[in-house]
GUDOPA-767671 format. One record per residue: residue in three letters; x, y, z of N, C-alpha, C in turn; residue number from 1. Coordinates in steps of 0.05 Angstrom, whole numbers, plus 5000, padded with zeros to 4 digits. Example, Ala and Ser with C-alpha at 12.3 -4.5 7.8 and 13.67 -1.06 7.14 Angstrom:
// GUDOPA-767671
{node 'ala'; {5264; 4886; 5156}; {5246; 4910; 5156}; {5264; 4934; 5156}; 1} {node 'ser'; {5257; 4955; 5142}; {5273; 4979; 5143}; {5258; 5001; 5157}; 2} 
//
This chain:
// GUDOPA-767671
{node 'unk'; {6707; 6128; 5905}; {6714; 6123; 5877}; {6705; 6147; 5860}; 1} {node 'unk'; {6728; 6158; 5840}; {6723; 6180; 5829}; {6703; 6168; 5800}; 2} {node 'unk'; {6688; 6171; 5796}; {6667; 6165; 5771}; {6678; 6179; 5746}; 3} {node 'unk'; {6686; 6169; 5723}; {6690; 6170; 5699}; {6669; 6180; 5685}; 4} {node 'unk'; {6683; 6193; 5655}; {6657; 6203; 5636}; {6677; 6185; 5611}; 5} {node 'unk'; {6663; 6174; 5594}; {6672; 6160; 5563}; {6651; 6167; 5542}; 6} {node 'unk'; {6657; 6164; 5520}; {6651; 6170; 5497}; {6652; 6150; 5470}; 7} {node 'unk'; {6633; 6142; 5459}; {6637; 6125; 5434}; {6623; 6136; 5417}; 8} {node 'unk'; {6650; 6131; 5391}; {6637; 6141; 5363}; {6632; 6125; 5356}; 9} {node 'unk'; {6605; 6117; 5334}; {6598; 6089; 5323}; {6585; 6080; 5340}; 10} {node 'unk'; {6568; 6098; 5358}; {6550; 6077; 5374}; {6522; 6061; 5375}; 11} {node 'unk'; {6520; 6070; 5348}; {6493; 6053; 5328}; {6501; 6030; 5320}; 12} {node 'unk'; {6518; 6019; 5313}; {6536; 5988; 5303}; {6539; 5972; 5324}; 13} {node 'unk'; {6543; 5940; 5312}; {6542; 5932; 5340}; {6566; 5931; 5363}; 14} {node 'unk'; {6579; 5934; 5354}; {6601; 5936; 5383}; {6602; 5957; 5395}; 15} {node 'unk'; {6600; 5981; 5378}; {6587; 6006; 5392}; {6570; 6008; 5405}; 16} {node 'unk'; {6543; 5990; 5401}; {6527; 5993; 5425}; {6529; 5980; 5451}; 17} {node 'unk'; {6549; 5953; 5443}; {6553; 5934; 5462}; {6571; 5950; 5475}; 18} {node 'unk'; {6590; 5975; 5471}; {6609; 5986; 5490}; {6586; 6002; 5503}; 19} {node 'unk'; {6574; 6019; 5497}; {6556; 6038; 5508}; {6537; 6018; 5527}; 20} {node 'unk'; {6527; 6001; 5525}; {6516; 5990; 5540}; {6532; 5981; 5567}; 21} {node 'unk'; {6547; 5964; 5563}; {6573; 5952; 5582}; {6588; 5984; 5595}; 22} {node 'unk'; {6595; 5999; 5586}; {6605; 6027; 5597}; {6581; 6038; 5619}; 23} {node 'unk'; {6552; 6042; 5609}; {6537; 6048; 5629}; {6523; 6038; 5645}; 24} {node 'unk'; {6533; 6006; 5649}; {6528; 5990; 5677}; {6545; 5990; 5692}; 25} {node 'unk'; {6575; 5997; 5683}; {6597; 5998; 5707}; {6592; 6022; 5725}; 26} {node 'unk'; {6600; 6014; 5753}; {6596; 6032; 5770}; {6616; 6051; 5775}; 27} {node 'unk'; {6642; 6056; 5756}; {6654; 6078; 5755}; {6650; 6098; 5736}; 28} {node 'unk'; {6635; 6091; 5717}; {6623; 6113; 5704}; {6602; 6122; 5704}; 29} {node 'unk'; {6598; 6149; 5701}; {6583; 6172; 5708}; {6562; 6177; 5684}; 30} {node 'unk'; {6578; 6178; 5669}; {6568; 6184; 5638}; {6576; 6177; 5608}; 31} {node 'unk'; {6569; 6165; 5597}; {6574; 6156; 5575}; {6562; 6178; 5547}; 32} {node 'unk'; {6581; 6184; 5523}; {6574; 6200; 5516}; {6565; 6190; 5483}; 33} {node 'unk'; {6540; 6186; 5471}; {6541; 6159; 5452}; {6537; 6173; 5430}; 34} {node 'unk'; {6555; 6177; 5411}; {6555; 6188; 5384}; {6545; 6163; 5351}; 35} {node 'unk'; {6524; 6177; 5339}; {6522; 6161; 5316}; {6515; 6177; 5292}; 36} {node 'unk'; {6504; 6167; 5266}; {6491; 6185; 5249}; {6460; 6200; 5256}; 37} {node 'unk'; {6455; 6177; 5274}; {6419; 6172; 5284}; {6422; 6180; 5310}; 38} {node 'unk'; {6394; 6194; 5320}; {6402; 6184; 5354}; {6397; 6162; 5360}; 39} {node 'unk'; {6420; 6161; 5384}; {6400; 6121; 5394}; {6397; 6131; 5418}; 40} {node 'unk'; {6380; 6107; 5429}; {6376; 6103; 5456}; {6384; 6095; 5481}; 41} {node 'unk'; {6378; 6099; 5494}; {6399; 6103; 5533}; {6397; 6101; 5547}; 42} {node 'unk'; {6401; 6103; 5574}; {6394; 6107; 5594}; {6393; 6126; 5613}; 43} {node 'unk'; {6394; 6119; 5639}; {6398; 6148; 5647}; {6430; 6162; 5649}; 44} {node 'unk'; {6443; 6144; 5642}; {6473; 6153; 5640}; {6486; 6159; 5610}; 45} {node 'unk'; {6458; 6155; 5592}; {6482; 6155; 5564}; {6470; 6181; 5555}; 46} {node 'unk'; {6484; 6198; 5544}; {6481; 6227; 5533}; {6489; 6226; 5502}; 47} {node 'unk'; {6463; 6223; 5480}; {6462; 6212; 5454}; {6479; 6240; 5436}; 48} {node 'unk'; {6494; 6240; 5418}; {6503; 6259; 5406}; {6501; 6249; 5370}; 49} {node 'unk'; {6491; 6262; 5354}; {6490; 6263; 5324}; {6525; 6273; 5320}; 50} {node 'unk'; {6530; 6255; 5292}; {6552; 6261; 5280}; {6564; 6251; 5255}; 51} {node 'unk'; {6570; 6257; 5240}; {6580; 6248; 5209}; {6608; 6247; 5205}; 52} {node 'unk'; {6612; 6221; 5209}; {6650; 6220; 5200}; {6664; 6228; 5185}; 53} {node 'unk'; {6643; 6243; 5160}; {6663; 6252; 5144}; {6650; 6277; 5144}; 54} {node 'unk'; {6642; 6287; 5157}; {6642; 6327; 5167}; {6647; 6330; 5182}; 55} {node 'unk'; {6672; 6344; 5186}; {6685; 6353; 5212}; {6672; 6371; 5227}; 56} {node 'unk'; {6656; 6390; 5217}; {6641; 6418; 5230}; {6623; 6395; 5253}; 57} {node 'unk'; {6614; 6374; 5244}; {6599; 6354; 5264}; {6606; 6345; 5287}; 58} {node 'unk'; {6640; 6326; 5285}; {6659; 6324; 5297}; {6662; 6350; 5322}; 59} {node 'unk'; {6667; 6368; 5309}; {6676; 6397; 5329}; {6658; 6402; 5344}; 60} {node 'unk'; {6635; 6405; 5343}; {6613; 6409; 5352}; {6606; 6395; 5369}; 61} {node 'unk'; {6611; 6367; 5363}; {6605; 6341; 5389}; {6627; 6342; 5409}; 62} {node 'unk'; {6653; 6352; 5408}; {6682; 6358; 5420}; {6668; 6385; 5444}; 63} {node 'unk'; {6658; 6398; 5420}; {6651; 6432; 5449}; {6629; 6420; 5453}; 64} {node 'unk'; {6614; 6409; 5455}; {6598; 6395; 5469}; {6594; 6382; 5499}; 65} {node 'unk'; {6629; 6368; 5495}; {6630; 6352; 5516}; {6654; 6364; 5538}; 66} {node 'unk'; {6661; 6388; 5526}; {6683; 6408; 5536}; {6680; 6407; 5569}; 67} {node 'unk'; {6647; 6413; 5575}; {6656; 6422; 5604}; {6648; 6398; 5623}; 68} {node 'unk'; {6644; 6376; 5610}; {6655; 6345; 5621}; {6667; 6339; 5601}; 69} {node 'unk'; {6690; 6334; 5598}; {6713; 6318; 5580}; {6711; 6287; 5589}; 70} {node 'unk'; {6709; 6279; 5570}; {6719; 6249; 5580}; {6741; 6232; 5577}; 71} {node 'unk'; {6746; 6220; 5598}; {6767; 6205; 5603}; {6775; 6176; 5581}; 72} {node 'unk'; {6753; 6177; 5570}; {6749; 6145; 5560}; {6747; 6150; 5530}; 73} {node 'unk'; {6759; 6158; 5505}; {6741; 6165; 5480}; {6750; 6132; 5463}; 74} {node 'unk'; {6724; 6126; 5457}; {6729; 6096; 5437}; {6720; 6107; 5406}; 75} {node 'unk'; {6740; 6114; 5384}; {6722; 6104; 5361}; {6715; 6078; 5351}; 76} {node 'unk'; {6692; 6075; 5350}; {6674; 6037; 5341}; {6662; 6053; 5304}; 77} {node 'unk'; {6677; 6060; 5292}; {6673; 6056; 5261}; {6687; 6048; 5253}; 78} {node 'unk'; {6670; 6046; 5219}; {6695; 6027; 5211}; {6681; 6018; 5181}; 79} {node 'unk'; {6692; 6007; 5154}; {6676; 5994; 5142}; {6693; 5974; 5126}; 80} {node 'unk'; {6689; 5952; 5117}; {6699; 5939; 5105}; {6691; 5934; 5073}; 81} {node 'unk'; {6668; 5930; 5068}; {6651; 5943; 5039}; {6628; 5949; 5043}; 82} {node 'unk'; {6633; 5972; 5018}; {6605; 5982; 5019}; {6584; 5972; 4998}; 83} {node 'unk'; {6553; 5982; 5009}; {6530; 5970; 5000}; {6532; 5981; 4975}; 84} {node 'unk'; {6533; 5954; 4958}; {6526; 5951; 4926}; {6559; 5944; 4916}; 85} {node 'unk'; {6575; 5951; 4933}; {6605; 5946; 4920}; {6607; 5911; 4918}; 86} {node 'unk'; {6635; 5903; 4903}; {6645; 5881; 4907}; {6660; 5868; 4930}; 87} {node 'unk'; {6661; 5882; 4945}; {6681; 5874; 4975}; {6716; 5875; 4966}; 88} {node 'unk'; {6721; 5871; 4992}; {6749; 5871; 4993}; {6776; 5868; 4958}; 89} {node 'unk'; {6784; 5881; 4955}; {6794; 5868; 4926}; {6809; 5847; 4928}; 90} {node 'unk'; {6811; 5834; 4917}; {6819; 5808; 4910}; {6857; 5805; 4896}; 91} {node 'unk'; {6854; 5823; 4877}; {6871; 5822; 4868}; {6879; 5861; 4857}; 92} {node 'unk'; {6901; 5862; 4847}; {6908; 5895; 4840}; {6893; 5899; 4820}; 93} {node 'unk'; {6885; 5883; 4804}; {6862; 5885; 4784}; {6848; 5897; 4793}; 94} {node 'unk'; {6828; 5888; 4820}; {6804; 5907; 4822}; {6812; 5931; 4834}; 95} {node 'unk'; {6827; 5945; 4841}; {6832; 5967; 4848}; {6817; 5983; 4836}; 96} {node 'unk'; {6799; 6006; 4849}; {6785; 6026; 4834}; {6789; 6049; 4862}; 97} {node 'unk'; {6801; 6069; 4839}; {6815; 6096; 4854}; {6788; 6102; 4876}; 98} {node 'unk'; {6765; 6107; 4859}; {6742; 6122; 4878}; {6731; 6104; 4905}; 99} {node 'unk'; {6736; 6073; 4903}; {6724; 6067; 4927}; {6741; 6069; 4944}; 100} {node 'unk'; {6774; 6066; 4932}; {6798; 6069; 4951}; {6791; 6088; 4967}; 101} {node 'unk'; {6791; 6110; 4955}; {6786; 6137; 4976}; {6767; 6140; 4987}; 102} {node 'unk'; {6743; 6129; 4974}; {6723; 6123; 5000}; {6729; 6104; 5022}; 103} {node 'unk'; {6750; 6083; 5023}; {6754; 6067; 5041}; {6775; 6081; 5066}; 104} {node 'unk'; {6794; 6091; 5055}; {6808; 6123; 5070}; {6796; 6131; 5089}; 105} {node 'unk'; {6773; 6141; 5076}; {6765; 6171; 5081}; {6746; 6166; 5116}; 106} {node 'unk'; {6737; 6135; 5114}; {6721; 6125; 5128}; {6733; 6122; 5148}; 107} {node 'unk'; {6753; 6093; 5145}; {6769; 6082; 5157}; {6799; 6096; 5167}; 108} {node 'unk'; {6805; 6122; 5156}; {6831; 6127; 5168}; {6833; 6162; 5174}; 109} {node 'unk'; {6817; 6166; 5153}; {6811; 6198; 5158}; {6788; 6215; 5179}; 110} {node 'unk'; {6764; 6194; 5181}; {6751; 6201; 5199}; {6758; 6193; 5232}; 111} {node 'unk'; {6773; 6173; 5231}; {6781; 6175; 5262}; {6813; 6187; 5263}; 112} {node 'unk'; {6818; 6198; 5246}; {6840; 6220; 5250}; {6827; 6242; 5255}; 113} {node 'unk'; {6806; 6253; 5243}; {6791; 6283; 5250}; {6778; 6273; 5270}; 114} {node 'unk'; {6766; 6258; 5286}; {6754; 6253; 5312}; {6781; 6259; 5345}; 115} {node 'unk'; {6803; 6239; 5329}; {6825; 6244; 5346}; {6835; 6276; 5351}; 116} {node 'unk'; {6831; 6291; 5334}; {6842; 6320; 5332}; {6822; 6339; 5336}; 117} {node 'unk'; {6800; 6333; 5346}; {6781; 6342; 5359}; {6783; 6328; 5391}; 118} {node 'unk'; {6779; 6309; 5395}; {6778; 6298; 5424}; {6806; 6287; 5441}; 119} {node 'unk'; {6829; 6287; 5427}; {6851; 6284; 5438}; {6853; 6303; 5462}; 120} {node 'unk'; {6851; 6336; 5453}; {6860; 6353; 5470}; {6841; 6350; 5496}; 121} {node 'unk'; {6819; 6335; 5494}; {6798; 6342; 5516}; {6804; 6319; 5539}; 122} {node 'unk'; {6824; 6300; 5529}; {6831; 6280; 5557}; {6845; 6299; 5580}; 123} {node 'unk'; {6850; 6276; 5597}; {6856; 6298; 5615}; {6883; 6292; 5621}; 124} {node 'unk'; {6896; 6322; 5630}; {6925; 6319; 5629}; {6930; 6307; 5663}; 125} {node 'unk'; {6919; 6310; 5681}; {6939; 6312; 5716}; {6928; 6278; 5716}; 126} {node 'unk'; {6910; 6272; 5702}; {6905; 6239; 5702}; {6909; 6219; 5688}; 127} {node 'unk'; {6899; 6192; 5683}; {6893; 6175; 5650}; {6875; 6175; 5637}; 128} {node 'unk'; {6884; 6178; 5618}; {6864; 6184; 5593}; {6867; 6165; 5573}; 129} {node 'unk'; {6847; 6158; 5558}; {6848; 6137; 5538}; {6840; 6138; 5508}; 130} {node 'unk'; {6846; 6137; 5488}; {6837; 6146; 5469}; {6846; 6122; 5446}; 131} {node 'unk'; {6826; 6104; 5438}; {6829; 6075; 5427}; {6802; 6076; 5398}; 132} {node 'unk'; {6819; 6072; 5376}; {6806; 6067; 5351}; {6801; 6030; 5354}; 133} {node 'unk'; {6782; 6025; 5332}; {6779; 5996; 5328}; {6799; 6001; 5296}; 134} {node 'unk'; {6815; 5982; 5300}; {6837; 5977; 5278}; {6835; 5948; 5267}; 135} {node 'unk'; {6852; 5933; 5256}; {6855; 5908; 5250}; {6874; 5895; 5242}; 136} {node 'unk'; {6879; 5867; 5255}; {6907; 5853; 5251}; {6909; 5852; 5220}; 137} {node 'unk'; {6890; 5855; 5208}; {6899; 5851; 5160}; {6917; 5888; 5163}; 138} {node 'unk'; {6915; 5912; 5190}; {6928; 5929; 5176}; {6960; 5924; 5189}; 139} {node 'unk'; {6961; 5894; 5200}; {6990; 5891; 5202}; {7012; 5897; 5179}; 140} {node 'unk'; {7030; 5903; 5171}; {7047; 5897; 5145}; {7066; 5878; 5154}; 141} {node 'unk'; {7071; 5874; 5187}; {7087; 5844; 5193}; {7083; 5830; 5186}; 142} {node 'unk'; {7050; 5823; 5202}; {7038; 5804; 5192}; {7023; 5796; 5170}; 143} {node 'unk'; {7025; 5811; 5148}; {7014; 5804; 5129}; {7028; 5776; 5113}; 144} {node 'unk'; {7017; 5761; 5111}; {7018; 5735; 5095}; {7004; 5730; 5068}; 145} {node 'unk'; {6979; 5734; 5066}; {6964; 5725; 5050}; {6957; 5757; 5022}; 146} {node 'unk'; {6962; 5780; 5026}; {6966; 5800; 5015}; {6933; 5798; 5009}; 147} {node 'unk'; {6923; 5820; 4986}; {6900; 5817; 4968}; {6876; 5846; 4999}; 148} {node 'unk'; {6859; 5844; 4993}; {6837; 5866; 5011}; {6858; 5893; 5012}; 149} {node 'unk'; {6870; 5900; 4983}; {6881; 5924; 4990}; {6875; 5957; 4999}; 150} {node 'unk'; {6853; 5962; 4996}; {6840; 5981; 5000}; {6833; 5985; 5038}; 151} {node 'unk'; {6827; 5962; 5046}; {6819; 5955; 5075}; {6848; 5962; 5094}; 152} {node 'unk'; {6861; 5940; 5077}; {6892; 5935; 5097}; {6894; 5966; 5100}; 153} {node 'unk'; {6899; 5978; 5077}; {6917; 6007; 5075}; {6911; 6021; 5082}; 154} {node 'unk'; {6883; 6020; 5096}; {6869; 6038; 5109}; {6877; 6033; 5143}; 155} {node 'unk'; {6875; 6009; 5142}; {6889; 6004; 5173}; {6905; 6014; 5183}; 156} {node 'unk'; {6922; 6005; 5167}; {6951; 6007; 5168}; {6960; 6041; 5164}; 157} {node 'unk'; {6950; 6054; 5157}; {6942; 6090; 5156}; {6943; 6093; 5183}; 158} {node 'unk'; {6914; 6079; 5195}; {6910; 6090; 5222}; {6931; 6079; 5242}; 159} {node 'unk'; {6942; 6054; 5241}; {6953; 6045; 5256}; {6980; 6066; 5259}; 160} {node 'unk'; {6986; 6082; 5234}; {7005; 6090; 5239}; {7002; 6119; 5247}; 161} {node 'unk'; {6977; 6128; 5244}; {6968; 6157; 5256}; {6964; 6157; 5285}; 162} {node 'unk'; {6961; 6132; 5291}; {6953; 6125; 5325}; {6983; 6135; 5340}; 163} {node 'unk'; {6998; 6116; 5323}; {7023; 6121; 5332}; {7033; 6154; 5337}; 164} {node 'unk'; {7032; 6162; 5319}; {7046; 6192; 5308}; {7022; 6211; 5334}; 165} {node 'unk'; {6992; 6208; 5347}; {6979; 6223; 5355}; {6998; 6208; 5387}; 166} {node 'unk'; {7000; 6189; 5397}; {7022; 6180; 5417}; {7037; 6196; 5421}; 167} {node 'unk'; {7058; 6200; 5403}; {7079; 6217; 5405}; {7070; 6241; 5415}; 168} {node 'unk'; {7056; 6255; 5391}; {7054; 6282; 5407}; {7037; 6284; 5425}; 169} {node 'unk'; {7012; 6272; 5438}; {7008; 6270; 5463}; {7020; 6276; 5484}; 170} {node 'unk'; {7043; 6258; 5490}; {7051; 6245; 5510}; {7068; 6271; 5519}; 171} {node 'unk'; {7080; 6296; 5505}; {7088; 6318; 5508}; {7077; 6326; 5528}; 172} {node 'unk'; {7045; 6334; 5521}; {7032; 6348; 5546}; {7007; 6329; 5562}; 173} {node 'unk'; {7008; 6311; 5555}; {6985; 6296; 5568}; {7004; 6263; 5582}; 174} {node 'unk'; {7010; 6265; 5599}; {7051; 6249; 5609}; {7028; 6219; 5615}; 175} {node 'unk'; {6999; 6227; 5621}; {6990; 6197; 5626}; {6963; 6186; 5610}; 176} {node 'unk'; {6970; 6199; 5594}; {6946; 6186; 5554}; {6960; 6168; 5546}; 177} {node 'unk'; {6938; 6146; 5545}; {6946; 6126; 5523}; {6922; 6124; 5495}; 178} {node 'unk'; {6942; 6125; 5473}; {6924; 6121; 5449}; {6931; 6094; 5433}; 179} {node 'unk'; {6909; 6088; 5425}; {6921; 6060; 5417}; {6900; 6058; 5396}; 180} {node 'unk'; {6908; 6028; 5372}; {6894; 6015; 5366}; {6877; 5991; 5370}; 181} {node 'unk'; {6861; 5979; 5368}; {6848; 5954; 5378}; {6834; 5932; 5360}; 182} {node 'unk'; {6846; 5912; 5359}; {6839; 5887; 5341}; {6809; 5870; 5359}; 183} {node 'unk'; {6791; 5873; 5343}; {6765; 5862; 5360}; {6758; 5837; 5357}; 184} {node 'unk'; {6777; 5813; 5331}; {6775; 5795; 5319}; {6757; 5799; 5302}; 185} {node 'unk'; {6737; 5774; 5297}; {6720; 5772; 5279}; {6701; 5769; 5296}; 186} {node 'unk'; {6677; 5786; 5295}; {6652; 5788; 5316}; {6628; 5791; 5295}; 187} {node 'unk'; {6603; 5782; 5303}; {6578; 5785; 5293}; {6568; 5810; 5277}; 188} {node 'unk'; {6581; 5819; 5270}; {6566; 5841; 5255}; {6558; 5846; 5228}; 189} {node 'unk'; {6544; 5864; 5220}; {6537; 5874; 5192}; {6562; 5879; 5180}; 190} {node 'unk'; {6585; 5887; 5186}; {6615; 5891; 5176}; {6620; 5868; 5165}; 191} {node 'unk'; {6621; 5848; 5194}; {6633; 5819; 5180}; {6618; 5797; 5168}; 192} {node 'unk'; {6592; 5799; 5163}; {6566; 5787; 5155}; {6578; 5773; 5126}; 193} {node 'unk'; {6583; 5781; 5106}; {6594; 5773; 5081}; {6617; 5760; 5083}; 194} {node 'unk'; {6626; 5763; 5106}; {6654; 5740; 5106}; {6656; 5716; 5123}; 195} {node 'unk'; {6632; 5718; 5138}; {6630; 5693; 5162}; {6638; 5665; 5158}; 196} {node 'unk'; {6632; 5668; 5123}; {6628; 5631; 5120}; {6663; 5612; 5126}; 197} {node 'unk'; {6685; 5637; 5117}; {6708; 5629; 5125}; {6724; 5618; 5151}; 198} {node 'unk'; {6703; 5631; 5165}; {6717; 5635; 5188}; {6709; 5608; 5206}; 199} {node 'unk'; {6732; 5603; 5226}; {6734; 5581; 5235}; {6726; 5581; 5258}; 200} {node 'unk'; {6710; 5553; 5258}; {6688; 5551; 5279}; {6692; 5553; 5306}; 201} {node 'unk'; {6683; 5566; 5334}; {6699; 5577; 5347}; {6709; 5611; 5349}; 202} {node 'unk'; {6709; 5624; 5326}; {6729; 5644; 5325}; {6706; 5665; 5313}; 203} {node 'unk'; {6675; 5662; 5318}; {6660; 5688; 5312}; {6650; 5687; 5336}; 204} {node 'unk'; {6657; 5726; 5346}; {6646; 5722; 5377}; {6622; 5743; 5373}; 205} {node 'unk'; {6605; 5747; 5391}; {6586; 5763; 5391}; {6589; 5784; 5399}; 206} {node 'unk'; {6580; 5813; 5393}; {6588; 5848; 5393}; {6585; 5842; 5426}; 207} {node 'unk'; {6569; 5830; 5450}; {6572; 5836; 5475}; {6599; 5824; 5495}; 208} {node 'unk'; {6610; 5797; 5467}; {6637; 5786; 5487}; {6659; 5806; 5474}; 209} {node 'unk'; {6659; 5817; 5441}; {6675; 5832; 5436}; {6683; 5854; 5454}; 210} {node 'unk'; {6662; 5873; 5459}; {6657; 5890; 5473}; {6668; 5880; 5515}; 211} {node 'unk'; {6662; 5862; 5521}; {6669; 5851; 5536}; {6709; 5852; 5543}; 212} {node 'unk'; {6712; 5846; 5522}; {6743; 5834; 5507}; {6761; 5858; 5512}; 213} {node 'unk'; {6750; 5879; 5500}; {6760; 5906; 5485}; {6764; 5922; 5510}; 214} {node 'unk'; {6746; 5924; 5525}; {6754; 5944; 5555}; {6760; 5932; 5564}; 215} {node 'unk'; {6762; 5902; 5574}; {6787; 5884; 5582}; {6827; 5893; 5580}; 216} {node 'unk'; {6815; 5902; 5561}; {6843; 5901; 5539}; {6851; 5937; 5555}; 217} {node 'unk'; {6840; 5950; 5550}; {6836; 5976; 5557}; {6845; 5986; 5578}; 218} {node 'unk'; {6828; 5965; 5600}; {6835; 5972; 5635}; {6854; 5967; 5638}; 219} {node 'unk'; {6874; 5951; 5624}; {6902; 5940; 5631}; {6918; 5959; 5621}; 220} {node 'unk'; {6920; 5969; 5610}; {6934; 5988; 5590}; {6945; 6004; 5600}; 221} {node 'unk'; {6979; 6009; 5598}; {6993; 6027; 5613}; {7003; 6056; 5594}; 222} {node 'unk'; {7014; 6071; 5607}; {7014; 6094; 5591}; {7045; 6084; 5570}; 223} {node 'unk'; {7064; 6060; 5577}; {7088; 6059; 5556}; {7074; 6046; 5542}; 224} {node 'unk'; {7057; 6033; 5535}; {7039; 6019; 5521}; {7029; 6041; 5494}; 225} {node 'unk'; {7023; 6065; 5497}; {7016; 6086; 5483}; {7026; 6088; 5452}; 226} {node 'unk'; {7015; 6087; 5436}; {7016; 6081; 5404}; {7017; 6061; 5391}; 227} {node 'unk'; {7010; 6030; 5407}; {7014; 6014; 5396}; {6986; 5993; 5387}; 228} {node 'unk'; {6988; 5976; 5386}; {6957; 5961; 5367}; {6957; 5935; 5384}; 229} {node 'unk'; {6936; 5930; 5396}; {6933; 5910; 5415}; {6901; 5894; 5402}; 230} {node 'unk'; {6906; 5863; 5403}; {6891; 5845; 5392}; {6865; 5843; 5414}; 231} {node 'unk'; {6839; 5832; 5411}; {6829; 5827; 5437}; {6840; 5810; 5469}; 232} {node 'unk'; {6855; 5795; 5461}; {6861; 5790; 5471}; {6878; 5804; 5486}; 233} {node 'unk'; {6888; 5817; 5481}; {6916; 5836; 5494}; {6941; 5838; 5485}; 234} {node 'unk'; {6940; 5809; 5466}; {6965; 5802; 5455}; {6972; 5818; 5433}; 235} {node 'unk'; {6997; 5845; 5433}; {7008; 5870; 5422}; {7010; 5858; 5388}; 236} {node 'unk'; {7000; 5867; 5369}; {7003; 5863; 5341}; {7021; 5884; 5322}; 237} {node 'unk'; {7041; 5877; 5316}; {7072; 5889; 5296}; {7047; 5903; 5276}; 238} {node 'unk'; {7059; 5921; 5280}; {7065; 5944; 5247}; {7075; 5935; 5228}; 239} 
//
């Protein structure tokens, strides 16, 4: 068995750690490569890397880093839904405010676009390679029903469609990369902490079954599969 090398950004949060953890008990990987703002902690297979999603010189640096093992596996696990001291999600077009908008961007659709354009080129071409953001079924525009969390959706829905567009040109020179997005549902975290009370009983899972779920979803994944947005479950979610 040839042993794998993977990589997660966001691996201080909890599904990020729950991937880094679950990644360096399987016995086909070699090395796990665990990016956060902080260092965290490891084992003897995880190789901790500092990084700031919104400085690219950071990004680049963690990319030549991992140059002369590339990895086969890159997960970004960021992400935010509101930030500390804000009002959350907007409600209505009323609350729209230009500056958190672009802070919600900048997080959610710009930083794992400059991660992808740093670590895309390092999959590998004569094999599979995988390269999977955490996205969300609200950045559906199919499925949108209920409208309102505009700042969040549009940020999704950004990436969902950058995932796509990094697909495309991929697949030029890399014939067996798949890039995708990934819906993790609603899991235990500090992200979804302010919204739990909604949610229906049953349907909050914990960062280790998420994480569980998500490379589930992953291992199955074929290369025509490539640009599209897959739920935990597996079940493919419309643009």
């Amino acid at each position: 068995m040839t042993k794998k090398t993977a990589c997660v950004f966001g691996a201080s949060g909890g599904i990020g750690a729950a991937l880094v953890a679950q990644l360096a008990a399987r016995d086909d990987i070699a090395i796990v490569h665990a990016g956060a703002r902080r260092q965290v902690d490891g084992g003897a297979k995880v190789r901790p890397f500092r990084f700031d999603l919104l400085d690219e010189a950071s990004i680049q640096d963690a990319a030549q880093g991992m140059a002369d093992n590339p990895p086969d596996l890159v997960i970004v696990a960021t992400g935010v839904l509101a930030f500390e001291g804000g009002a959350g999600p907007e409600k209505s077009l009323k609350a729209i405010d230009p500056a958190a908008m672009a802070q919600m961007l900048a997080v959610n659709t710009i930083g794992p676009a400059v991660i992808a354009k740093h670590m895309l080129p390092l999959l590998p071409r004569d094999h599979r390679g995988v390269f999977a953001a955490l996205s969300a079924r609200v950045g559906s525009i199919g499925d949108n029903r209920l409208g309102g969390w505009h700042s969040y959706r549009a940020s999704k829905a950004a990436l969902n469609m950058l995932l796509r567009n990094f697909a495309i040109e991929l697949r030029r020179t890399h014939k067996e990369a798949i890039v995708v997005g990934l819906h993790p549902g609603t899991v235990d975290t500090a992200l979804s902490h302010p919204f739990q009370r909604n949610v229906p009983e049953g349907q909050l899972t914990t960062p280790q079954q998420a994480a569980t779920n998500l490379l589930s979803v992953i291992d199955g994944l074929t290369a025509a599969q490539s640009g599209d947005v897959f739920a935990w479950d597996g079940e493919p979610i419309p643009f």
